[in-house]
N, C-alpha and C positions, 0 to 999 in steps of 0.2 A: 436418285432414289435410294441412295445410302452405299457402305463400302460391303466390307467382309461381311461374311455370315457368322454368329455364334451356333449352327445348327451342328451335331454332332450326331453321327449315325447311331442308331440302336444297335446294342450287342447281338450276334446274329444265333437263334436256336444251335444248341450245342450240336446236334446232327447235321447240320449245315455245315458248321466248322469242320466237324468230321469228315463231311463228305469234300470240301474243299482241299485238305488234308492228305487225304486220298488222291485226290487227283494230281498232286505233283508227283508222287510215285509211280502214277499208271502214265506219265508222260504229259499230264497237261489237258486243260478243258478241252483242246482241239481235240486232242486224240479222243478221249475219252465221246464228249459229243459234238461229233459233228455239225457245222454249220457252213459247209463249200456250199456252191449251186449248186454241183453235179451230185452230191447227196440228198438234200431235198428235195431236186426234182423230182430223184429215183423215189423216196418213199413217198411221195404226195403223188406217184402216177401219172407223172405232167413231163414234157419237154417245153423247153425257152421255147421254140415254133408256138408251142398249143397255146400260151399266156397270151401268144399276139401284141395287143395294143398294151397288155399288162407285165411287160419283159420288162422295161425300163424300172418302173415300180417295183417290182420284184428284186431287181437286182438293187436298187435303191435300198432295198430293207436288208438284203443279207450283207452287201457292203457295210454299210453302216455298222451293221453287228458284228462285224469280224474286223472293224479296223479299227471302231471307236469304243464299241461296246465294252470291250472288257468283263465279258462273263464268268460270273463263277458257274461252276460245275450246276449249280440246281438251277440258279437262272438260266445258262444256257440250255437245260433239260426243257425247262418252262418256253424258251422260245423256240425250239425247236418242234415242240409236239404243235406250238401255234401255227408256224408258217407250213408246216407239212397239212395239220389239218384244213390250212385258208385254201391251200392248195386240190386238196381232194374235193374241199364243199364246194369251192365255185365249179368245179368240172362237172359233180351232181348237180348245179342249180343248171349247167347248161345242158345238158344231156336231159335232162327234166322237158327245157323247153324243145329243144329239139325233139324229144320223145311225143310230147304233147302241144301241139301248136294254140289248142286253145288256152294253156295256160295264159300266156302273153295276150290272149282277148278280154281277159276277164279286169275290168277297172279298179282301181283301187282310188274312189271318191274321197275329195273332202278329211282327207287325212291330219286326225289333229298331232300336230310336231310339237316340240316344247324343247324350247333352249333357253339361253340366258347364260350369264358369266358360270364357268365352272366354280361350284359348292355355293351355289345361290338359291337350290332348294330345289332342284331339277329333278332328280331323283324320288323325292317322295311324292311329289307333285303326278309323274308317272305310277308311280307303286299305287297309288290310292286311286287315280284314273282308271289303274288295270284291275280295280274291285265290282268295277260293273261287266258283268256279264255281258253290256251288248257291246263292248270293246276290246277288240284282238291286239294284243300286247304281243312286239319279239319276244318270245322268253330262251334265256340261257342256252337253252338242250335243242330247240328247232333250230336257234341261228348257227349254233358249231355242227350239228349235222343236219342239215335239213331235207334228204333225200332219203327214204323216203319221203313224200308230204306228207305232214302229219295228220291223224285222223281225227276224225270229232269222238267216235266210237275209246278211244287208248287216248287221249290227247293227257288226260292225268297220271296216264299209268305208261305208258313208252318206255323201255329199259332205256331210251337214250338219254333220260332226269336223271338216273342216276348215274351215269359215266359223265355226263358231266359237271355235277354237282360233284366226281370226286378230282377232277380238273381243276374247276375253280378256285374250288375253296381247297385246294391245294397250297396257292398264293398264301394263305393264312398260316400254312404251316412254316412257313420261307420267313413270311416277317409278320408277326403276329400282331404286329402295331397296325396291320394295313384295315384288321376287321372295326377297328371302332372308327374308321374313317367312310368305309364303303362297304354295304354289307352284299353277299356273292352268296348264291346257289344257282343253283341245276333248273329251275323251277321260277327262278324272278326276274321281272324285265330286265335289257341287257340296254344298252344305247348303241345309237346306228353306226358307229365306229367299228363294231365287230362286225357288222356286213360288210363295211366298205374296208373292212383288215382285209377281206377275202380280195381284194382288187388291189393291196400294197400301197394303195395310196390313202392314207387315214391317221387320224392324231391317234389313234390307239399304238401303232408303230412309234411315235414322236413319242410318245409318256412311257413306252415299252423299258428303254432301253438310253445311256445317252448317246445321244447320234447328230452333233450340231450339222452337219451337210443333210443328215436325210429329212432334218427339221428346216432346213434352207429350200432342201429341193422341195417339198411337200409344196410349202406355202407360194410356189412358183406356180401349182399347178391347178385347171379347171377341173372345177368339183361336177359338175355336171357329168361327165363318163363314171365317177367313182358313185352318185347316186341314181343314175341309171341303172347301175348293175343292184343298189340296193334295192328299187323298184323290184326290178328281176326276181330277186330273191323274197320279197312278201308277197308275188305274184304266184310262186312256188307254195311259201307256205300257207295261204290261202286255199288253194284249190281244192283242198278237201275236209279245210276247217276254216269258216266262215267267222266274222262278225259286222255288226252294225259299220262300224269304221276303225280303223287304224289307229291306234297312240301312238306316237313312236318319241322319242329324245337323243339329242346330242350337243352339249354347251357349245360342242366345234361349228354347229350350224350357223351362228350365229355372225362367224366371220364372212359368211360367204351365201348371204339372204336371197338378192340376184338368182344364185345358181339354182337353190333349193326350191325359187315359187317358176323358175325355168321348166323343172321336173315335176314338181307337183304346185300347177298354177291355182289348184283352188283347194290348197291346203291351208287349215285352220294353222298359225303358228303363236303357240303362245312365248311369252317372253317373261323367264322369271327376272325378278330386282329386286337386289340385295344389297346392303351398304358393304361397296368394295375393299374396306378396310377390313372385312372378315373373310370374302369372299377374297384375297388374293393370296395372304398367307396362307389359307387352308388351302390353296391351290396347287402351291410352292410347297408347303411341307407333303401334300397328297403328293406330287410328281418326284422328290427326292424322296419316299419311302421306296414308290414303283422301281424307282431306277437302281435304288439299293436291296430291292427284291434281285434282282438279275444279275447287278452289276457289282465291280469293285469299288467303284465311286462314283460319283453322281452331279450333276453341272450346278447343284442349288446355290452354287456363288455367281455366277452368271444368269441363273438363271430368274433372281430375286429381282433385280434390279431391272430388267430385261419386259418383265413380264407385266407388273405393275404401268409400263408406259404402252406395252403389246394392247393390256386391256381399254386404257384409256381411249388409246387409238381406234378400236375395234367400236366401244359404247359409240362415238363421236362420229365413226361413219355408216353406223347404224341408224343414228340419228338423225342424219345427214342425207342416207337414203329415202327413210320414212319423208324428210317436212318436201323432198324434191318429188315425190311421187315415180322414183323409180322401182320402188318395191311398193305391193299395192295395202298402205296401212293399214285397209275396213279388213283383210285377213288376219289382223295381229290384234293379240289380246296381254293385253300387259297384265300382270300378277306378282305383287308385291308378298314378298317372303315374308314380313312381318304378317300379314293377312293370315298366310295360309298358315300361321304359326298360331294365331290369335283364335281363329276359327275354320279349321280347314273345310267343313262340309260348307259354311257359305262363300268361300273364296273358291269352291270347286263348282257352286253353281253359278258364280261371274261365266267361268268357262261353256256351261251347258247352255246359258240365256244366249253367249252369242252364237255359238254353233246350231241352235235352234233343235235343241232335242231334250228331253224329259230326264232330267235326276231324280231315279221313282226312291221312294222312301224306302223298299228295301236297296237299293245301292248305296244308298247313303245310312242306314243298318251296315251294311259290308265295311265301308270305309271306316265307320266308327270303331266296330271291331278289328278293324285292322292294325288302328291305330292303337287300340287298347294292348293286341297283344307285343305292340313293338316299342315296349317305353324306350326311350330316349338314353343314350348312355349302356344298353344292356348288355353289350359289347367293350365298354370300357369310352372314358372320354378321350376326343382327339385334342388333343395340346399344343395348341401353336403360340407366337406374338410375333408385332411385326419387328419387334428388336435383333431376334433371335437370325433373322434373316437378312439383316441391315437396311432396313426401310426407314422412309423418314415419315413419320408420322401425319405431320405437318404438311409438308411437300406432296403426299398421296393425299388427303385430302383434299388441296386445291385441284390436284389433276383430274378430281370427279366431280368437283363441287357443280360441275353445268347440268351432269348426268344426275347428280341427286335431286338436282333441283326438278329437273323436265319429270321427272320420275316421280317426285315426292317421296324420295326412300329414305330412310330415317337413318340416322349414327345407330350403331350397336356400338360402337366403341369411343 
């Protein structure tokens, strides 16, 4: 898949430097922010006993970050406020249910999921879904604090949209390159990775930081405990704000289809497709931005070549599961990103025809507008090739070429 990278980090906001700067004279990121166990625990209100089945995982992510991570002083700020707050919200999602036992009775039907290769169009596919009103969408501020349950009465107005909204887009101040890649508020769907961050087992930890063991151990482990607990937690923020059905997204679903129709056996899941040649360096340069948000350096030499055959692999036994009928195909709706590019309101009624529910003409009013106010680019463009990352152009091509074809997904490049 090609040698060296020519990718070269972006200079970092001068208050970054600063603050980096700083911290050899106050003794060093350690000193300065903590990242032991026995710190975390304490401020996330948890002991190793209380995590139970979730101690391994746990310890999984703070290892990682203290042996491989290499944090500068803001990134480690950034991961610290995470693992503390994953720490406090699953204690509120459980004390929820143990408070309330009929949470855990209430169904969560026919839940439409949406994955597909990361940066294959997942993202807006959900944002435009979560225009209709009769769809409950994670957003940003429920999933980082979700206890209280949120209400139907404040669900716009919760001061917790704005603590997290200055969280997030935090990240943007670290490395201002990351906004024209993925756009972040307080207010906008989030993907199921940040629930199952709360359980330390989730690629949101793997893209956090570079951590090749905890990216080893991860992929060793059944996803099924780690979406049970996401279950859990829409079960919470459901209880007191209602809708039709569920949207939810995560590209990572898509390794592990098996576990997810395990958990949710009569979930709609769509499946975006996108021609991989676009979809893998935006993938690669998305996860070397992440990791030079937090970190001092970043695996994007390993990680180019690595990924590109991860993905192939991944399409191939996806496909593989679908023609054997071990995952049940009449649930999966394929959605070609050219489509939703070409015409998004009738590439989002493919979606409504099969799940068997009404796209009213004001929803598709919302979507339009939604679209209108978020031209393309308004964040700045993201700039990637597969040169830059030492791909071979040629040699990725044929590794997809079975997946384009079953697919019908067209070259962009």
């Amino acid at each position: 898949m090609g040698t060296a990278t020519g990718w070269t980090p972006p200079p970092r906001p001068p208050w970054v430097e600063k603050l980096n700067a700083m911290a050899v004279g106050l003794g060093g990121t350690d000193l300065l922010v903590p990242l032991d166990e026995a710190s975390l625990l304490e401020a996330g209100g948890e002991t190793i006993e209380g995590l139970g089945p979730w101690a391994d995982a746990f310890r999984a992510v703070v290892d990682g970050a203290a042996e491989e991570g290499d944090l500068h002083p803001a990134g480690a700020l950034i991961t610290r406020n995470e693992i503390v707050q994953c720490l406090q919200n699953r204690r509120g999602v459980e004390a929820a249910h143990a408070t309330d036992p009929s949470i855990a009775a209430t169904p969560i039907d026919a839940p439409v999921i949406i994955t597909g290769l990361a940066r294959s169009g997942t993202s807006i596919l959900h944002e435009l879904l979560a225009q209709d009103p009769a769809h409950r969408v994670p957003l940003a501020w429920e999933v980082f604090v979700s206890t209280p349950p949120p209400e139907t009465a404040t669900y716009t107005t919760d001061p917790r949209i704005a603590l997290a909204d200055q969280q997030f887009t935090f990240w943007n101040e670290v490395a201002p390159e990351y906004r024209a890649m993925h756009d972040n508020r307080g207010d906008l769907p989030v993907e199921d990775i940040f629930a199952t961050a709360q359980v330390f087992t989730s690629d949101e930890w793997a893209g956090a930081f570079p951590s090749p063991s905890y990216r080893r151990w991860l992929y060793g482990q059944d996803q099924r405990g780690p979406l049970a607990y996401h279950r859990r937690l829409l079960q919470v923020l459901q209880s007191r704000h209602r809708g039709d059905r569920w949207v939810t997204k995560a590209p990572s679903h898509l390794g592990y289809l098996p576990a997810l129709f395990d958990v949710y056996p009569d979930a709609w899941v769509v499946i975006t497709h996108r021609d991989p040649l676009r979809s893998v360096p935006s993938s690669i340069s998305l996860m070397a931005t992440l990791h030079w948000m937090r970190s001092n350096h970043t695996l994007v030499d390993k990680q180019a070549p690595r990924l590109g055959r991860d993905y192939a692999t991944m399409l191939g036994h996806m496909m593989a599961l679908r023609s054997t009928g071990e995952i049940p195909d009449e649930r999966i709706i394929d959605l070609r990103y050219a489509d939703v590019q070409r015409d998004p309101v009738a590439a989002l009624q493919v979606v409504y025809d099969r799940i068997g529910a009404e796209f009213t003409p004001a929803a598709q009013e919302r979507v339009r507008a939604y679209l209108a106010a978020k031209p393309k680019g308004r964040h700045g463009v993201h700039e990637y090739t597969l040169e830059e990352f030492g791909l071979d152009r040629g040699e990725l091509r044929a590794g997809f070429s079975d997946y384009q074809e079953a697919f019908d997904v067209p070259d962009e490049t």
